[in-house]
C-alpha positions in Angstrom: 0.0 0.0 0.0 1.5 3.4 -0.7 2.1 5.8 2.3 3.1 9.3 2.4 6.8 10.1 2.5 7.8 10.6 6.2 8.1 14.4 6.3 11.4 15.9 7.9 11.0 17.4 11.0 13.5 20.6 11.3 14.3 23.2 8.7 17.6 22.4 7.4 16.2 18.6 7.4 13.5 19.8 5.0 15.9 22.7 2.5 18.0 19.4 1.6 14.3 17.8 1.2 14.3 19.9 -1.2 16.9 20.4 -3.0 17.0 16.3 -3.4 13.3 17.0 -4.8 14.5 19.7 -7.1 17.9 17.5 -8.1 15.3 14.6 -9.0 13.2 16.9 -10.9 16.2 18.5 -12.9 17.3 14.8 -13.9 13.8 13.9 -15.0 13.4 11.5 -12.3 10.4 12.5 -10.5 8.9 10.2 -7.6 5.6 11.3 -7.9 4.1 10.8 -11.6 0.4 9.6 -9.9 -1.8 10.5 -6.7 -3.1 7.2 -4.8 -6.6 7.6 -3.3 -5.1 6.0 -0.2 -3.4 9.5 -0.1 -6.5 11.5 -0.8 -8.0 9.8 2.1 -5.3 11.0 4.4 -5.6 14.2 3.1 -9.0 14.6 3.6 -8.5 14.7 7.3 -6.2 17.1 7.3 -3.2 18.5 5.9 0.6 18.7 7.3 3.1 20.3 5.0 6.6 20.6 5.9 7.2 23.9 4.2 5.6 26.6 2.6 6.7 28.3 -1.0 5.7 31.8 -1.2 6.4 31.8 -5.2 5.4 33.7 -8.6 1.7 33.0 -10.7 4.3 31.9 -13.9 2.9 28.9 -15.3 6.2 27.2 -15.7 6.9 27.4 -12.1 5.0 25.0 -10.4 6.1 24.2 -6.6 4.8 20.4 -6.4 6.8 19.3 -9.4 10.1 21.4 -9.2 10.6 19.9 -5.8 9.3 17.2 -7.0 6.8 16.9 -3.9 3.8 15.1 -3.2 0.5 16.4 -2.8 -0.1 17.5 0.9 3.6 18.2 1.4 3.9 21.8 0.4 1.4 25.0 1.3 2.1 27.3 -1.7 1.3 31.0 -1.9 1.4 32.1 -6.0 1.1 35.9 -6.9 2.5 37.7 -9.6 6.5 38.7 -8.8 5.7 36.6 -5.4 4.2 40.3 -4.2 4.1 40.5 -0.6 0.7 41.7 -0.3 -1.7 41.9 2.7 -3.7 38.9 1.4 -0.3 37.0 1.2 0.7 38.3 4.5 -2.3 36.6 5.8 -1.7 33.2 4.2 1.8 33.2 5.5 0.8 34.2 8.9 -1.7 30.7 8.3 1.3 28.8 7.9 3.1 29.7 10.8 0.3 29.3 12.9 -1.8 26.9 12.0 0.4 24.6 10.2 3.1 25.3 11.7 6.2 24.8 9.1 9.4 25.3 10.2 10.5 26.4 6.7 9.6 29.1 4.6 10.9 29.8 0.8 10.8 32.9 -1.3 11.0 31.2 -4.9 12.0 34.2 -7.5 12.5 32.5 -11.2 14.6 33.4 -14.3 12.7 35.7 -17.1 10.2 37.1 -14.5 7.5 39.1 -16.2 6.6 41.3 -13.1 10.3 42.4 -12.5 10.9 42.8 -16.2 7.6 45.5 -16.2 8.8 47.2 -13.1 12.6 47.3 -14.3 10.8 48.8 -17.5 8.6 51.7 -14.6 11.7 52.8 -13.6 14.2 53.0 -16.5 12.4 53.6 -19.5 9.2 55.4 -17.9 6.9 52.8 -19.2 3.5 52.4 -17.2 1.1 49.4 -17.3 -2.9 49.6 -17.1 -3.7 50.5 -13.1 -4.1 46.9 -11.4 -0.7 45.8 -12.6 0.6 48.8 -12.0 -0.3 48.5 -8.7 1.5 45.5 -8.5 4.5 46.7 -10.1 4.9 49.3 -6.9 4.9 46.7 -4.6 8.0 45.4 -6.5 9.5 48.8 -7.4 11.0 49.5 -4.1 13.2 46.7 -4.1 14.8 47.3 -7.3 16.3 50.6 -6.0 19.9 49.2 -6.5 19.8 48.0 -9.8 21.9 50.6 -12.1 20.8 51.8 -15.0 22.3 50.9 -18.5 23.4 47.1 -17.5 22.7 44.9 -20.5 18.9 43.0 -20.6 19.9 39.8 -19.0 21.9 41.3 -16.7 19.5 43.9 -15.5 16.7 41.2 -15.0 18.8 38.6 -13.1 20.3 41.1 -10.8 16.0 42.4 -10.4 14.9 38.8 -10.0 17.5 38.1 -7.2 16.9 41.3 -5.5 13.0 41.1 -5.8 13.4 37.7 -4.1 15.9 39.4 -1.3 12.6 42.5 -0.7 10.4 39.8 -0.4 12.3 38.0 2.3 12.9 41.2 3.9 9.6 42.7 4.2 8.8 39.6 6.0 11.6 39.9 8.1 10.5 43.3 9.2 7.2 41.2 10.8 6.9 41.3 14.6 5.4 37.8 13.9 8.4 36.4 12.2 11.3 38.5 14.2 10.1 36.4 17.1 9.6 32.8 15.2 13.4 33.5 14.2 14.5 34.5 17.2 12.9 31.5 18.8 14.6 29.0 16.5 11.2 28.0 15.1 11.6 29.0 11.5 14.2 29.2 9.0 13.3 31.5 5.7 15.8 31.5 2.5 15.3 33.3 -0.9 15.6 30.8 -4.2 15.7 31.9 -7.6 14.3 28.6 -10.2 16.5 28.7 -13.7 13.5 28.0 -16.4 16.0 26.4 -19.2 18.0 24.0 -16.4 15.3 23.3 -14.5 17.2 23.8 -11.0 16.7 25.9 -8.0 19.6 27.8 -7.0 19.4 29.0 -3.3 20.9 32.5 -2.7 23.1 33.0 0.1 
């Protein structure tokens, strides 16, 4: 009968958890091609991830398979430019409380179309109808650094990586998560995926 994968306890337990996922996934060796019901039954009752991916809407960057993770194992939060908004504020305050997982990733990817349009705000002056706009100035501020004049690629990858770094520390400038640090209870890293290799590389 299949059972769930035992889920690792403690946060650096669960980063090489993934990063085994994401090196399976990068080889084209994925674990998890089907969904037993058995599984669906457990999670029926409840659900007890191990981590929780705060990550971009991009259709080609899907938590569950880059990690190569079952379903039930990861609570993922997807916005455009992984935006941290007061809606996502809420779902990550979720899952710290309720579910309780030690881990917390900020997954950034290659060819980002949020940070390319607010790269585009602030050195060519272009502006984007007002919703995504609005978007874009949540993502804005952390793109302060980022020189004009670099060539394309290099512009975007140094926006992506910093994006990633103003996401992780917004949430760093949390009461709630100041104190789940402090404590030992939570460990949260920045990741940027690579689209074309298909691996995660984990920024220091």
């Amino acid at each position: 009968m299949p059972s769930h994968p035992k889920t690792p306890d403690e946060a650096d337990e669960i980063l090489q958890h993934l990063k085994d996922g994401n090196e399976r996934f990068a080889r084209g060796e994925p674990r998890f091609a089907v969904v037993h019901k058995e599984l669906l039954a457990q999670l029926a009752r409840a659900q007890r991830p191990y981590a929780t991916i705060i990550g971009c809407s991009d259709s080609r960057v899907a938590p569950e398979l880059i990690f190569d993770a079952g379903l039930g194992e990861l609570f993922i939060i997807r916005v455009a430019g992984n935006v941290i908004s007061p809606e996502v504020m809420g779902s990550i305050q979720y899952a710290g409380v309720h579910l309780k997982t030690p881990l917390f990733v900020v997954l950034g990817h290659e060819g980002c179309g949020a940070v390319t349009a607010a790269l585009d705000a602030i050195h060519r002056g272009q502006q984007q109808p007002s919703r995504i706009q609005k978007l874009l100035d949540d993502i804005i501020p952390g793109l302060a650094g980022i020189e004009p004049g670099l060539a394309p690629d290099v512009e975007l990858q140094r926006g992506v990586e910093a994006n990633v770094r103003w996401s992780i520390a917004q949430l760093r400038a949390t009461p709630e998560v100041q104190a789940r640090e402090k404590e030992g209870k939570m460990k949260l890293v920045g990741a940027v995926f690579e689209i074309a290799t298909g691996r995660v590389r984990f920024l220091a």
